[in-house]
mmCIF file of the N, C-alpha and C atoms, coordinates in Angstrom:
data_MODEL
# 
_entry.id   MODEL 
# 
loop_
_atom_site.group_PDB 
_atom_site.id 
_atom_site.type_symbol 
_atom_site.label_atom_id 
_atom_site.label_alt_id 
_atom_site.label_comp_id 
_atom_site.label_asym_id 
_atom_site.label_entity_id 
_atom_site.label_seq_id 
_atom_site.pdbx_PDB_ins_code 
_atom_site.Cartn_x 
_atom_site.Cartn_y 
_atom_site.Cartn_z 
_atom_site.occupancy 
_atom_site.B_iso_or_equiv 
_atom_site.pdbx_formal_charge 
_atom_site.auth_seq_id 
_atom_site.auth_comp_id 
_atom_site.auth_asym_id 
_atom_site.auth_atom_id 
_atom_site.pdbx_PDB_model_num 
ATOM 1   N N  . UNK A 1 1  ? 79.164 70.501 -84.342 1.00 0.00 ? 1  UNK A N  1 
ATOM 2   C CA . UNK A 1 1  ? 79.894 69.337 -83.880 1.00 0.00 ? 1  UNK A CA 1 
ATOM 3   C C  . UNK A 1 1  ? 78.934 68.141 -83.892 1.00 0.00 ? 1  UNK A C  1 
ATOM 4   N N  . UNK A 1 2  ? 79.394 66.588 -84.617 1.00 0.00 ? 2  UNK A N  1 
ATOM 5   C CA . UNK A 1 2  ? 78.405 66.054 -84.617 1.00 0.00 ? 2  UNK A CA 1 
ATOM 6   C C  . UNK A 1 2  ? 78.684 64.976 -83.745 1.00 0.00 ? 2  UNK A C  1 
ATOM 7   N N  . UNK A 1 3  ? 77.495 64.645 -83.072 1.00 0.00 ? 3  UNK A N  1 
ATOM 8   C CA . UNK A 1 3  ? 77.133 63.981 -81.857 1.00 0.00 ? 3  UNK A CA 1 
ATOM 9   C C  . UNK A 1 3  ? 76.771 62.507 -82.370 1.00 0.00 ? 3  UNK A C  1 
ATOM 10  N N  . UNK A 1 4  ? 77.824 61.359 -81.970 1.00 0.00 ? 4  UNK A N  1 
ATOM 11  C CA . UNK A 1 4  ? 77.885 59.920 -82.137 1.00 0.00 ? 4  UNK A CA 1 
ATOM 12  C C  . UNK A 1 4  ? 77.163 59.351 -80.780 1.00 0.00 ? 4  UNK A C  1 
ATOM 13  N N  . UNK A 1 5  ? 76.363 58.289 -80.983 1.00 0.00 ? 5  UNK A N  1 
ATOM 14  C CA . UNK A 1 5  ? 76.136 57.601 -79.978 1.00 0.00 ? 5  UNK A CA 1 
ATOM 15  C C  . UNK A 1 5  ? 76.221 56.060 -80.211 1.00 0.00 ? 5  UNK A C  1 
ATOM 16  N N  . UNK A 1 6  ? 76.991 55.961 -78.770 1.00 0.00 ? 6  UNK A N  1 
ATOM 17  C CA . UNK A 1 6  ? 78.063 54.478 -79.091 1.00 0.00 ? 6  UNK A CA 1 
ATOM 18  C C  . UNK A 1 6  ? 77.105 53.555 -78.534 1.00 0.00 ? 6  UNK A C  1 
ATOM 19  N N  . UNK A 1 7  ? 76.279 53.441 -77.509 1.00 0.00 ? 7  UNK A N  1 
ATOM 20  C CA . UNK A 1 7  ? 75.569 52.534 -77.069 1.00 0.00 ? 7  UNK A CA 1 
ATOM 21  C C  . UNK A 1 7  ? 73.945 52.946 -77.597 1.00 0.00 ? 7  UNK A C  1 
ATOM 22  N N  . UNK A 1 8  ? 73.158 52.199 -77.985 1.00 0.00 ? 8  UNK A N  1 
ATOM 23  C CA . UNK A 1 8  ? 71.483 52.264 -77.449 1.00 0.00 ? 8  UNK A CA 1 
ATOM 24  C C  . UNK A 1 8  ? 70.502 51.235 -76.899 1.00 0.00 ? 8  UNK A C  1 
ATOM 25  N N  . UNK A 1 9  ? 70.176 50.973 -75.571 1.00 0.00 ? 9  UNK A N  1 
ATOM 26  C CA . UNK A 1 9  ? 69.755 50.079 -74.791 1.00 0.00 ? 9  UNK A CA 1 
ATOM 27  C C  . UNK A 1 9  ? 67.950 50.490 -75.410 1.00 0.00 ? 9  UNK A C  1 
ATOM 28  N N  . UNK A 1 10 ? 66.985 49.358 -76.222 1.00 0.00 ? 10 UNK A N  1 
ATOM 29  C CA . UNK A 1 10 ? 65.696 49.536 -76.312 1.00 0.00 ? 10 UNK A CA 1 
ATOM 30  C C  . UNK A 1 10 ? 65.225 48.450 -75.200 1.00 0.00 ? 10 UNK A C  1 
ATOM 31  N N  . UNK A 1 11 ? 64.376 48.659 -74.890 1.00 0.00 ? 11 UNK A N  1 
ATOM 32  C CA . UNK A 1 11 ? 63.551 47.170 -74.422 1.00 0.00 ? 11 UNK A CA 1 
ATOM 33  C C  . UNK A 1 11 ? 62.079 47.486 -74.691 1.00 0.00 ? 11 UNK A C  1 
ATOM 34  N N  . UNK A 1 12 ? 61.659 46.353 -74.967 1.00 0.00 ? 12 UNK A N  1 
ATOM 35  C CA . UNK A 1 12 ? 60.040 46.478 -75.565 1.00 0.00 ? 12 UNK A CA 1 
ATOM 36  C C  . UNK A 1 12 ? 60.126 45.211 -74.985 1.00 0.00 ? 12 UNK A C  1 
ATOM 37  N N  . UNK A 1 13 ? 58.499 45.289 -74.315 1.00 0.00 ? 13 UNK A N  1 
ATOM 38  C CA . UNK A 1 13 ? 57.626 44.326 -73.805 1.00 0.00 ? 13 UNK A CA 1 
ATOM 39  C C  . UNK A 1 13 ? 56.442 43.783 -74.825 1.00 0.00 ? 13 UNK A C  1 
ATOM 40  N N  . UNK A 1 14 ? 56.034 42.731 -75.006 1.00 0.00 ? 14 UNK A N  1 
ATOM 41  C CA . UNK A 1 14 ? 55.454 42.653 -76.022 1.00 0.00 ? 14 UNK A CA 1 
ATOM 42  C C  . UNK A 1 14 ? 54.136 41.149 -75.254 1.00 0.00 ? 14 UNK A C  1 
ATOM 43  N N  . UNK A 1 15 ? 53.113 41.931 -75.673 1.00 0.00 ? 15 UNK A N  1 
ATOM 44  C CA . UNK A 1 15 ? 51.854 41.144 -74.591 1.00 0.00 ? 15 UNK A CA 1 
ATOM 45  C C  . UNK A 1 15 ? 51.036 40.265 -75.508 1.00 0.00 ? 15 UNK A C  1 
ATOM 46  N N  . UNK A 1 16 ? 50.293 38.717 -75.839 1.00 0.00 ? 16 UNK A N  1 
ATOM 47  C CA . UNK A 1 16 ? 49.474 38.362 -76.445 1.00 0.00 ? 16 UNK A CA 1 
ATOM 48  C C  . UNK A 1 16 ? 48.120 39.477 -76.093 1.00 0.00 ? 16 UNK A C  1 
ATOM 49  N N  . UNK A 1 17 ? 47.346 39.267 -77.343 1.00 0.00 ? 17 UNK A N  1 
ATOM 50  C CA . UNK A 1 17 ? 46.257 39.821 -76.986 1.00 0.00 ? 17 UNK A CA 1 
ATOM 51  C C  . UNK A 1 17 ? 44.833 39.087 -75.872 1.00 0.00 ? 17 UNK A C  1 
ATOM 52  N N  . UNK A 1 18 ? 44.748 39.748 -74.867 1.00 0.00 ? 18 UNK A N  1 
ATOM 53  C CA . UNK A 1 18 ? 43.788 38.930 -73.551 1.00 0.00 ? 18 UNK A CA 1 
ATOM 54  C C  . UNK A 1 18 ? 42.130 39.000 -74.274 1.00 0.00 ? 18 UNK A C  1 
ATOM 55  N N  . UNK A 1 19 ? 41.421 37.729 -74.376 1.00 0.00 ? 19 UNK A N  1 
ATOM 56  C CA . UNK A 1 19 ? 40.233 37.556 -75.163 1.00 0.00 ? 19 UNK A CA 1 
ATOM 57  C C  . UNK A 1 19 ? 40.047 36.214 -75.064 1.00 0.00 ? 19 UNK A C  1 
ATOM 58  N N  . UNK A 1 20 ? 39.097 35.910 -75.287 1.00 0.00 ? 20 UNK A N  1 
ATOM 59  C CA . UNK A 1 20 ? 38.470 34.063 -75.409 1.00 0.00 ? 20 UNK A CA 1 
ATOM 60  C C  . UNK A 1 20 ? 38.336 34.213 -76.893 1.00 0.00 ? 20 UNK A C  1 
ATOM 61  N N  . UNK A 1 21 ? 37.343 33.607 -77.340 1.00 0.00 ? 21 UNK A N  1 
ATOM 62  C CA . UNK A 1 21 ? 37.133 33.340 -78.690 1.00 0.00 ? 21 UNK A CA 1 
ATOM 63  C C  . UNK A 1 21 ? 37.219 34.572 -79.712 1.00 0.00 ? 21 UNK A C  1 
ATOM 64  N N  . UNK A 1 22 ? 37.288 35.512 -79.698 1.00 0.00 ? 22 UNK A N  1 
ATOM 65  C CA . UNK A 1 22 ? 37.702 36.797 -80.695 1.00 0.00 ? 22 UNK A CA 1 
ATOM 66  C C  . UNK A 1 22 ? 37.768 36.516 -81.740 1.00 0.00 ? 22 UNK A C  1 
ATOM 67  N N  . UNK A 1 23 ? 37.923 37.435 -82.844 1.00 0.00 ? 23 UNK A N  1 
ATOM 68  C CA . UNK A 1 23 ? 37.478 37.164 -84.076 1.00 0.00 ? 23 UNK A CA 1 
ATOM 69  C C  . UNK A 1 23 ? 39.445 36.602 -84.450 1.00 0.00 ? 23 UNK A C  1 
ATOM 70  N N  . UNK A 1 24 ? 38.814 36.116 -85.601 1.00 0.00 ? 24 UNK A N  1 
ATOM 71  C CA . UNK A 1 24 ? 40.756 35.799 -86.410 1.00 0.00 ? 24 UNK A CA 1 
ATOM 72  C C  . UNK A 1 24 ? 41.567 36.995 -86.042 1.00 0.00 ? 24 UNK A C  1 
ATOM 73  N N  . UNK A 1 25 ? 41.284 37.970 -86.519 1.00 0.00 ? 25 UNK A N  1 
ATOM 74  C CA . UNK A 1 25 ? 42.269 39.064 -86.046 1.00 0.00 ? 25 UNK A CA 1 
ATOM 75  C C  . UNK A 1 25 ? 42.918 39.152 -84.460 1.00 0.00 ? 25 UNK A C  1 
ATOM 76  N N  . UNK A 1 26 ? 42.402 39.188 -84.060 1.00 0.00 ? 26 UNK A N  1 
ATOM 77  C CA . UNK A 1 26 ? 42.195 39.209 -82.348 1.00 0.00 ? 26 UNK A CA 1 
ATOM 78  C C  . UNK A 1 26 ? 43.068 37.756 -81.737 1.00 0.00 ? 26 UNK A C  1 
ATOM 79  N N  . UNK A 1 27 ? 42.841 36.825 -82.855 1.00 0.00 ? 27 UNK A N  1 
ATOM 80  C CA . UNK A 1 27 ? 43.957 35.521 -82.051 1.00 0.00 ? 27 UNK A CA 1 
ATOM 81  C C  . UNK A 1 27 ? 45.400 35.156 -83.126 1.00 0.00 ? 27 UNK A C  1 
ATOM 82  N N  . UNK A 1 28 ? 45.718 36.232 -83.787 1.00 0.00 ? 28 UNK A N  1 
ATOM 83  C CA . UNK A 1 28 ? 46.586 35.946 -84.810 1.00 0.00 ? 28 UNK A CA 1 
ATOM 84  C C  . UNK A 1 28 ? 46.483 35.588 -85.783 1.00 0.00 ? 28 UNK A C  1 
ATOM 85  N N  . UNK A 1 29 ? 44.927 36.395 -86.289 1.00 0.00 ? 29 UNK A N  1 
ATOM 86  C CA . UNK A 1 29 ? 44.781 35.740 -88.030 1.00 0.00 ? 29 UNK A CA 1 
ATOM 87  C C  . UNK A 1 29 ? 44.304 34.308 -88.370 1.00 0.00 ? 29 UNK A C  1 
ATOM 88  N N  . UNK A 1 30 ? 44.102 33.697 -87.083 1.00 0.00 ? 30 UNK A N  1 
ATOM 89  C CA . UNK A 1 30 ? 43.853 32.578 -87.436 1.00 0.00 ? 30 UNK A CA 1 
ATOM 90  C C  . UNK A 1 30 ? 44.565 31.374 -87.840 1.00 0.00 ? 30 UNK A C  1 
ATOM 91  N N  . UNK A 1 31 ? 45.776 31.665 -88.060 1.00 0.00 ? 31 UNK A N  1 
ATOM 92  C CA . UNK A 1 31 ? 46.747 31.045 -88.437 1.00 0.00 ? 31 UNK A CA 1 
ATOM 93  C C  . UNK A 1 31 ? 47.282 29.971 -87.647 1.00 0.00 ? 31 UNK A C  1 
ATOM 94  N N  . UNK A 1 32 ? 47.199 29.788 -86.309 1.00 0.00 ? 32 UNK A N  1 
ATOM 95  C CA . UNK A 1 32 ? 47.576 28.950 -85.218 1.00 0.00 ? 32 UNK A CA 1 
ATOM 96  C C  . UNK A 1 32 ? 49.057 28.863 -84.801 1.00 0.00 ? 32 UNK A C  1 
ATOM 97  N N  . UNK A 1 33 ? 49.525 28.026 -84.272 1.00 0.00 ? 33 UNK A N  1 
ATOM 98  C CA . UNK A 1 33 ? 50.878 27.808 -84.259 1.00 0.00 ? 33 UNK A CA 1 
ATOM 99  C C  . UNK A 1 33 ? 51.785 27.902 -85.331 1.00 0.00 ? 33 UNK A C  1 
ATOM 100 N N  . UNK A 1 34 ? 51.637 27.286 -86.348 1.00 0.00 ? 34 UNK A N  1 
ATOM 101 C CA . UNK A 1 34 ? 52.692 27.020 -87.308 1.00 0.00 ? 34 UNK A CA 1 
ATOM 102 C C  . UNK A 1 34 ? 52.766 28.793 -87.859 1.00 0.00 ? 34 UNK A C  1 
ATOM 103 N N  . UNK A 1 35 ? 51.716 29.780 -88.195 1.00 0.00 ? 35 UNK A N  1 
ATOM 104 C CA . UNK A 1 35 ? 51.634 30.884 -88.286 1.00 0.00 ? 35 UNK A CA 1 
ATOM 105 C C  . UNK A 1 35 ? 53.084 31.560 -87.205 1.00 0.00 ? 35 UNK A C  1 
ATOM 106 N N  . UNK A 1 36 ? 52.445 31.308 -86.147 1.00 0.00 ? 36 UNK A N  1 
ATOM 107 C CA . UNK A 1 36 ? 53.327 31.737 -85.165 1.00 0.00 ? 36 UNK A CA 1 
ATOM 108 C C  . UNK A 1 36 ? 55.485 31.833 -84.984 1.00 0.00 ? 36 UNK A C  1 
ATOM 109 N N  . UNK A 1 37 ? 55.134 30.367 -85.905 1.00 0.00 ? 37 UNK A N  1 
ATOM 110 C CA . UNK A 1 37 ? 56.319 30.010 -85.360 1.00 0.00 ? 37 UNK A CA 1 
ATOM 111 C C  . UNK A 1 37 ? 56.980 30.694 -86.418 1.00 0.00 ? 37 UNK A C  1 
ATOM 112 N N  . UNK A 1 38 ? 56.414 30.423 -87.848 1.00 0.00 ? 38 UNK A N  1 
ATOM 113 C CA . UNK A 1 38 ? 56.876 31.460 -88.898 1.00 0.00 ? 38 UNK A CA 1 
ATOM 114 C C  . UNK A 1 38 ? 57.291 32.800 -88.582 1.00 0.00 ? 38 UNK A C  1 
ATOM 115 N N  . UNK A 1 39 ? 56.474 33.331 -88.109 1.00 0.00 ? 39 UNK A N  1 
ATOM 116 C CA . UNK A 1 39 ? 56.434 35.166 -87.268 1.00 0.00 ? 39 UNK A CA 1 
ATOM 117 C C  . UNK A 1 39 ? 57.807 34.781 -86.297 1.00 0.00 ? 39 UNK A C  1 
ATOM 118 N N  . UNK A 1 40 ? 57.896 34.054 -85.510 1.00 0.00 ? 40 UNK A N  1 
ATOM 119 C CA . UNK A 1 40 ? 58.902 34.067 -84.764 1.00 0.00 ? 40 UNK A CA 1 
ATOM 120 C C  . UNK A 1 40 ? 60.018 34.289 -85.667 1.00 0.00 ? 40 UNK A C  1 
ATOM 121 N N  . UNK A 1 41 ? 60.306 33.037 -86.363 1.00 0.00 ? 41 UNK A N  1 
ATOM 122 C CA . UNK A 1 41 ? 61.392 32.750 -87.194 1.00 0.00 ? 41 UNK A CA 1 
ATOM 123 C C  . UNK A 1 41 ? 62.083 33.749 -88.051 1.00 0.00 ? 41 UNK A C  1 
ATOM 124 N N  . UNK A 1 42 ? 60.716 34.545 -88.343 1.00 0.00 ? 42 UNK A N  1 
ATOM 125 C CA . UNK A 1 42 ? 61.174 35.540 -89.016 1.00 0.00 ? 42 UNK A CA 1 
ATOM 126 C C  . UNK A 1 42 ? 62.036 37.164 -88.476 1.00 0.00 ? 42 UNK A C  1 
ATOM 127 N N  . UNK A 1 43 ? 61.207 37.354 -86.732 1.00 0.00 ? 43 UNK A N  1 
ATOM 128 C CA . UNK A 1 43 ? 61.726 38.415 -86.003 1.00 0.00 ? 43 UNK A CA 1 
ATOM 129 C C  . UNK A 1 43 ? 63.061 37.475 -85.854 1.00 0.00 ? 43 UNK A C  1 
ATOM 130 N N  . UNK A 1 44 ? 63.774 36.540 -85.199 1.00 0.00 ? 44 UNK A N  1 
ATOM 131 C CA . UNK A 1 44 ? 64.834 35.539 -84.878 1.00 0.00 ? 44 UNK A CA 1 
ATOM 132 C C  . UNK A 1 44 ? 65.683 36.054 -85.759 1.00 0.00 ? 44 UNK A C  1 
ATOM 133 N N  . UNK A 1 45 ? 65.119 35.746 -87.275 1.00 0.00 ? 45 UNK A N  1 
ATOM 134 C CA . UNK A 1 45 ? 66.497 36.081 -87.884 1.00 0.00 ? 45 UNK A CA 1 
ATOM 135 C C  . UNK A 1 45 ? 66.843 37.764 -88.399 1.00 0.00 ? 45 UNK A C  1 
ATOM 136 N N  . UNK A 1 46 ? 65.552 38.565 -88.020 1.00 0.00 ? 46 UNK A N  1 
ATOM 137 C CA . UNK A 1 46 ? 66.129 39.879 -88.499 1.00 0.00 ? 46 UNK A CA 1 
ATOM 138 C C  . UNK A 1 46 ? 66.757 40.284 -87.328 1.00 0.00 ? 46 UNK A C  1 
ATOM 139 N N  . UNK A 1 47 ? 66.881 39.837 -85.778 1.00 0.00 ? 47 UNK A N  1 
ATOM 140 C CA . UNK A 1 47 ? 67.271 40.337 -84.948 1.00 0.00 ? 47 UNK A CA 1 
ATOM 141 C C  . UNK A 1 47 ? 69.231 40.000 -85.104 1.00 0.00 ? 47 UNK A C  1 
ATOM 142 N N  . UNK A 1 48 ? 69.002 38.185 -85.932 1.00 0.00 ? 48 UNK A N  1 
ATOM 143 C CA . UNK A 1 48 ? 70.418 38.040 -85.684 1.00 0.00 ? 48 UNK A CA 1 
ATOM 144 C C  . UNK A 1 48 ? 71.102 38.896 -86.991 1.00 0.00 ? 48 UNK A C  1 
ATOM 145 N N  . UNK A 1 49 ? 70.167 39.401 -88.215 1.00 0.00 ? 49 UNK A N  1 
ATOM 146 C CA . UNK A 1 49 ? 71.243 40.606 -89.239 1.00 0.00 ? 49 UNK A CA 1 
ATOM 147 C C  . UNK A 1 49 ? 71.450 41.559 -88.393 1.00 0.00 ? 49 UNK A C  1 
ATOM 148 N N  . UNK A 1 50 ? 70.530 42.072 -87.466 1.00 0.00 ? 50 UNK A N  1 
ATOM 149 C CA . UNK A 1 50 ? 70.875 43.548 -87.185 1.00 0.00 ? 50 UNK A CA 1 
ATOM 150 C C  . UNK A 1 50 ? 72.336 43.352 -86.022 1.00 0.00 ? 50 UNK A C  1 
ATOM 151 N N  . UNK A 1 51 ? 72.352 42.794 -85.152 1.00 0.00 ? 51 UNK A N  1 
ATOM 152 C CA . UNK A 1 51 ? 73.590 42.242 -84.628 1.00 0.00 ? 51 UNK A CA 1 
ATOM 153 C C  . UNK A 1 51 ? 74.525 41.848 -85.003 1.00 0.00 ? 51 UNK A C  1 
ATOM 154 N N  . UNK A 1 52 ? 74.789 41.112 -86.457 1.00 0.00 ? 52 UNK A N  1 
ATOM 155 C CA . UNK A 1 52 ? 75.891 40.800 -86.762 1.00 0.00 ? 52 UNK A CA 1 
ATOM 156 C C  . UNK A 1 52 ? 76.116 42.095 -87.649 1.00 0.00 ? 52 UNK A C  1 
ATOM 157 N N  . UNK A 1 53 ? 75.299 43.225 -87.646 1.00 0.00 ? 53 UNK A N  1 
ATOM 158 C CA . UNK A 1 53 ? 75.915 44.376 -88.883 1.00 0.00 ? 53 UNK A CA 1 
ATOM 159 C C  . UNK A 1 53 ? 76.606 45.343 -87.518 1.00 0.00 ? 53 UNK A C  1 
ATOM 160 N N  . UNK A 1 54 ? 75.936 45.261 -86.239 1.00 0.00 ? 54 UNK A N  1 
ATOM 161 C CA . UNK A 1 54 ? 76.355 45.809 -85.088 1.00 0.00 ? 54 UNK A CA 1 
ATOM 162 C C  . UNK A 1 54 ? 77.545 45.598 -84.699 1.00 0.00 ? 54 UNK A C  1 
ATOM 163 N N  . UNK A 1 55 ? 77.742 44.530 -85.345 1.00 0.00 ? 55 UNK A N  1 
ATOM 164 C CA . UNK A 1 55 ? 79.256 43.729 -84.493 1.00 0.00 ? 55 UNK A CA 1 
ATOM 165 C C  . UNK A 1 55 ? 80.322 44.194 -85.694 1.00 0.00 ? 55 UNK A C  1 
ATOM 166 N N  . UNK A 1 56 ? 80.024 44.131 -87.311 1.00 0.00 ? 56 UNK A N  1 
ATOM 167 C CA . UNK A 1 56 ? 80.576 44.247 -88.061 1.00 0.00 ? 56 UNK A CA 1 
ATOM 168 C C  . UNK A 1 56 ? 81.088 45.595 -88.207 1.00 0.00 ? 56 UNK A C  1 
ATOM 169 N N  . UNK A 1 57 ? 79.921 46.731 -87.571 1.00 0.00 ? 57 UNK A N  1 
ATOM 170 C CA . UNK A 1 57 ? 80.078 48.063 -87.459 1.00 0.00 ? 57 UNK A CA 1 
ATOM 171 C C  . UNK A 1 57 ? 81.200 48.538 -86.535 1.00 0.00 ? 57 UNK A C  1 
ATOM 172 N N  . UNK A 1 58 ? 80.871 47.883 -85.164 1.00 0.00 ? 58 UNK A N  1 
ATOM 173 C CA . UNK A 1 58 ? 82.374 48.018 -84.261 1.00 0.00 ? 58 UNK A CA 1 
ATOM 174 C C  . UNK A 1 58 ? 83.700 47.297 -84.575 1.00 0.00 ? 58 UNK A C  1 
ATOM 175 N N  . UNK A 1 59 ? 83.588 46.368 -85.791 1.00 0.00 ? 59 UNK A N  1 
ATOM 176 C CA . UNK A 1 59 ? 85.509 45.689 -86.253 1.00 0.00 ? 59 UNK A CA 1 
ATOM 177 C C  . UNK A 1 59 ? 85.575 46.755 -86.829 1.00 0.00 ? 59 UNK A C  1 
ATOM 178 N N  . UNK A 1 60 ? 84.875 47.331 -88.040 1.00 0.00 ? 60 UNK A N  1 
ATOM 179 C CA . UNK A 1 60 ? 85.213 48.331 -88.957 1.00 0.00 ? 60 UNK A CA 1 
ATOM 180 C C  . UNK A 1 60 ? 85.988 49.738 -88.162 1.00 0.00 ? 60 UNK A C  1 
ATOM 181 N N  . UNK A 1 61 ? 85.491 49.903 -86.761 1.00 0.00 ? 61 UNK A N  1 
ATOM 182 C CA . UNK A 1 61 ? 85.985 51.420 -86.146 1.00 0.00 ? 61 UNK A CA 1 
ATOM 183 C C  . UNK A 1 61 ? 87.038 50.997 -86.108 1.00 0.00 ? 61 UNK A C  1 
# 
């Protein structure tokens, strides 16, 4: 019998790394803000495909 699951609640906490001057790796590559905001932009919009395929998945039932 196969077993559907209708809800899944994740939560992830997600921490900068704690350091003063550290190497590039250690403060994001070095990249600064605009780096950053890219990285954002980019989790932003894979979060809004996976939700709208979520939403598209429950019209389809």
């Amino acid at each position: 019998m196969p077993l559907e699951i209708r809800e899944l609640h994740i939560k992830v906490t997600v921490n900068q790394p704690q350091g003063g001057e550290g190497t590039p790796a250690a403060n994001g590559g070095g990249g600064g803000d605009k780096a950053a905001a890219t990285d954002k932009e980019k989790v932003i919009k894979q979060c809004i495909e996976e939700v709208m395929d979520i939403i598209n998945n429950k019209n389809e039932r």
